[in-house]
C-alpha positions in Angstrom: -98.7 -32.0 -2.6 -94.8 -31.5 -2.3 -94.2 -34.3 -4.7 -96.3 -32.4 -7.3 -94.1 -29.4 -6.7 -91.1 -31.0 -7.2 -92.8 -32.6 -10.1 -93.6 -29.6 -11.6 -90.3 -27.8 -10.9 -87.9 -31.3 -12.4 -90.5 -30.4 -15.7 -89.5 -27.2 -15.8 -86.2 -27.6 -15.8 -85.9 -30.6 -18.0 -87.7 -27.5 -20.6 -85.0 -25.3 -20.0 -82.1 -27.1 -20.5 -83.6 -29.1 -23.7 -84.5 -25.7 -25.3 -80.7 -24.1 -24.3 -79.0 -26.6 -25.8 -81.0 -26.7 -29.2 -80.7 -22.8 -29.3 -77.1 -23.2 -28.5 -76.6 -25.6 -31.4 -79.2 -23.7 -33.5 -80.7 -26.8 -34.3 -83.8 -25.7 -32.3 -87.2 -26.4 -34.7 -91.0 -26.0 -34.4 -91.0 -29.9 -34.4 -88.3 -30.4 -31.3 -90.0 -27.7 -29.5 -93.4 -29.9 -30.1 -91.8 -32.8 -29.3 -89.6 -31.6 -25.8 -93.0 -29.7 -24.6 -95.3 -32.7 -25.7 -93.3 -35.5 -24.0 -92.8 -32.8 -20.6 -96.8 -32.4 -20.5 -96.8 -36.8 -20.9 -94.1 -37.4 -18.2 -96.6 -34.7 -16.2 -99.6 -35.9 -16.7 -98.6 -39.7 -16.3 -97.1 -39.3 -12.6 -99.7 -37.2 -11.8 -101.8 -40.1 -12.0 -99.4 -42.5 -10.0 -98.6 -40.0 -7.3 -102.1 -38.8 -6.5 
């Protein structure tokens, strides 16, 4: 169950720092938004599977 915490929490901040540095180089879009959030859920959802 910790794994999945520290899953969760490396997710979290792989969001942040995507979505600061696109809003810091104004280049953030619908479409990178989609794509950072999409690929977070993936990367979630995938070692979900192997860890548990």
């Amino acid at each position: 169950m910790i794994a999945l915490k520290i899953l969760t929490v490396g997710v979290i901040i792989y969001l942040v720092w995507s979505f600061t540095h696109h809003k810091r180089d104004k280049s953030l879009t619908l479409v990178i938004f989609l794509e950072y959030l999409l690929t977070a859920a993936l990367v979630l959802i995938l070692l979900m599977g192997v860890l548990i």
